[in-house]
C-alpha positions as CSV (number, residue, x, y, z in Angstrom):
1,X,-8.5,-62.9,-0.4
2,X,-4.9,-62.6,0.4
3,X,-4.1,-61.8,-3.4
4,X,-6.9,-58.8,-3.3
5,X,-5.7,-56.9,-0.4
6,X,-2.2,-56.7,-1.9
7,X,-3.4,-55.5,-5.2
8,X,-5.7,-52.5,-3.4
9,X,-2.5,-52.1,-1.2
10,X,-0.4,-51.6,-4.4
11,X,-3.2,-49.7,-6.0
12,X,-3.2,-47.0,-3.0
13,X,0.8,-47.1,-3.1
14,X,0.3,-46.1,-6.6
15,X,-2.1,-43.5,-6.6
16,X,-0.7,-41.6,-4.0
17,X,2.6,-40.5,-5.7
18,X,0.1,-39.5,-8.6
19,X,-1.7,-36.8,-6.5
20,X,-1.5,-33.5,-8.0
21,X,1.6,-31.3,-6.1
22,X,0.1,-27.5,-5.4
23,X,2.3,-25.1,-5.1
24,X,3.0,-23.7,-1.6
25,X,1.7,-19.9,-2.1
26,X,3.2,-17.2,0.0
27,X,1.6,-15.1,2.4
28,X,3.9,-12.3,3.9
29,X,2.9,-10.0,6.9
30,X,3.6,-6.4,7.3
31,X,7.2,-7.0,9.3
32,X,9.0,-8.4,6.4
33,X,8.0,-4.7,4.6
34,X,10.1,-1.7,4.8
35,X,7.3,0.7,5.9
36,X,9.5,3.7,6.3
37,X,9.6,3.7,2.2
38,X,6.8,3.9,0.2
39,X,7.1,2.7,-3.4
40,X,4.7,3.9,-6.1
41,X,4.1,1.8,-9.1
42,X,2.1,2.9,-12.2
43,X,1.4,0.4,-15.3
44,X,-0.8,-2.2,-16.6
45,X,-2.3,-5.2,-15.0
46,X,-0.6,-8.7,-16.9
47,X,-2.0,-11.5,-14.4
48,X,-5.0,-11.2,-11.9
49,X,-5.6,-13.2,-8.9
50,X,-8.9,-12.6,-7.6
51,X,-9.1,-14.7,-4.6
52,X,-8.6,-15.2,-1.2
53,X,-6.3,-14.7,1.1
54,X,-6.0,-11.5,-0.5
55,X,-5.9,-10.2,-4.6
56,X,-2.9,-10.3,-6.6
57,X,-2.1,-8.9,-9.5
58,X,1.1,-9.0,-11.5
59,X,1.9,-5.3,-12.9
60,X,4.1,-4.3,-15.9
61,X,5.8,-0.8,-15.5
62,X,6.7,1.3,-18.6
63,X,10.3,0.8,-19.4
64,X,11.2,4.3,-17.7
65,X,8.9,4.5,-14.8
66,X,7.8,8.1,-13.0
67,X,5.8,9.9,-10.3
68,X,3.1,11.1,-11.3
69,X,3.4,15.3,-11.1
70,X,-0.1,14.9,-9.0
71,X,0.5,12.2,-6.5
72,X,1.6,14.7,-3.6
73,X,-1.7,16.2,-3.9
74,X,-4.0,13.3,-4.5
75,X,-6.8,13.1,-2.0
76,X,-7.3,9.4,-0.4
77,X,-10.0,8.2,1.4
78,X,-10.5,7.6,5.1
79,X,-9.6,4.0,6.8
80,X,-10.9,2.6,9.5
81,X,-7.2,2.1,10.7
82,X,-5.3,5.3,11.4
83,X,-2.8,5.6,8.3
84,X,-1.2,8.7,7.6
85,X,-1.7,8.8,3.5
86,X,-0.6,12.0,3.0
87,X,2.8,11.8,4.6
88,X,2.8,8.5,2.4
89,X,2.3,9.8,-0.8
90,X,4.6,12.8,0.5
91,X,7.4,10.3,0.6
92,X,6.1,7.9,-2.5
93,X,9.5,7.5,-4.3
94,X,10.4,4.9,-7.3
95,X,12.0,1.4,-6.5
96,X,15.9,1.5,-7.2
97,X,15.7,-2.1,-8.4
98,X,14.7,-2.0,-12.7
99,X,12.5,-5.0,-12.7
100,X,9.2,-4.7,-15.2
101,X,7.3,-6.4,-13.3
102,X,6.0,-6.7,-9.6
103,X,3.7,-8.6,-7.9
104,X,1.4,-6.7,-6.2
105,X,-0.4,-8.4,-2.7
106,X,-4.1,-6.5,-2.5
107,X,-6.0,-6.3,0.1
108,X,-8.4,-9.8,1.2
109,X,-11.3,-9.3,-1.1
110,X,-14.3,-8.7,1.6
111,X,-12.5,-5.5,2.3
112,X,-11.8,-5.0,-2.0
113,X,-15.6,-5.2,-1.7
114,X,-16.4,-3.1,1.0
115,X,-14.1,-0.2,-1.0
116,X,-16.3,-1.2,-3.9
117,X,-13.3,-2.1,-6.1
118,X,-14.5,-3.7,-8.9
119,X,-12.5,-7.1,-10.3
120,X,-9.2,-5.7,-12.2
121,X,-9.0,-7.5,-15.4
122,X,-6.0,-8.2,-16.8
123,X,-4.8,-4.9,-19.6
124,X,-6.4,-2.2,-16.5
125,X,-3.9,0.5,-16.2
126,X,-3.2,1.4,-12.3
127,X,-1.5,2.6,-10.0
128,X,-0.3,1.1,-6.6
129,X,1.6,2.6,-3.4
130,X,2.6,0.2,-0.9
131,X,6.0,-1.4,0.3
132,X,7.9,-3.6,-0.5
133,X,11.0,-5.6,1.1
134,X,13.3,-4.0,3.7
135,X,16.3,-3.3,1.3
136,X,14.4,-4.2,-1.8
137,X,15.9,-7.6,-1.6
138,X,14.5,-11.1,-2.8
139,X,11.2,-10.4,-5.0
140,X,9.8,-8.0,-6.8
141,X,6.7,-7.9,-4.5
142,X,4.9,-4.5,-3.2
143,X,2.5,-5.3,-0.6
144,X,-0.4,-2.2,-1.1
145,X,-1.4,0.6,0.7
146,X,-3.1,2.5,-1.5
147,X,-4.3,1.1,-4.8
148,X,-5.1,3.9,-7.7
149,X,-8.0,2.7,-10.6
150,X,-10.1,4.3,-13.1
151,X,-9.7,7.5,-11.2
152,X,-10.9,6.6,-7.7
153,X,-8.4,6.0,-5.3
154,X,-9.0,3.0,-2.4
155,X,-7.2,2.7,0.8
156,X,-6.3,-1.1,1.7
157,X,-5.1,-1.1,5.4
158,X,-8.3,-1.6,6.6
159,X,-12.5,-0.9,5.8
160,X,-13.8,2.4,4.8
161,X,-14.1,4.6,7.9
């Protein structure tokens, strides 16, 4: 008996060390976002994350990145939270920082739904305008605002109004 009970001992000691390690994902709120300076991002979707606690995507920008001549004028849809899109998009500008690619934070997908964004697969070109971190420092994240695809744009704040 004596001999059992130390063998399922060791057996436990043993497992637990073998337990797969998941990584600890981030999840950053709006404060750690410079909100006073809207980035746009245009380019192709590399990695998609289509699950909760909200999409991600990873996005690869063309080696000389621009603003679209249209994105002043582009008309966005109404949010059920007040967000003042146009005064957004009239301050979109292009990060200073040169990386290729960003990870983008989407909105939880009940609310994708509810815009009726379908799943981005990865090779969907798109466009994304949203913020990323006070002084552009640490990661290339953007958090979204507004996210542009297959012509339709879809606000991500909050549910269609």
């Amino acid at each position: 008996m004596m001999q059992r009970r130390l063998f399922v001992a060791g057996s436990v000691g043993l497992a637990v060390p073998l337990l797969p390690v998941l990584p600890a994902m981030a999840h950053h709120g709006w404060s750690s976002f410079d909100q006073d300076r809207p980035l746009y991002l245009e380019g192709r979707a590399a990695k998609v994350v289509w699950r909760n606690p909200h999409g991600e995507l990873e996005l690869e920008l063309p080696e000389n990145p621009t603003l679209p001549a249209d994105l002043k004028q582009r008309a966005l849809p109404k949010q059920s939270s007040a967000v003042d899109g146009a005064a957004l998009l009239a301050k979109a500008q292009l990060p200073t920082r040169r990386d290729r690619k960003w990870q983008v934070e989407l909105a939880p997908l009940t609310r994708l739904q509810a815009w009726g964004v379908e799943e981005i697969k990865p090779g969907t070109q798109l466009g994304v305008l949203g913020f990323t971190f006070t002084g552009e420092k640490g990661d290339a994240v953007l958090r979204a605002e507004y996210l542009f695809v297959g012509g339709k744009a879809y606000g991500l704040r909050s549910s269609p109004a």
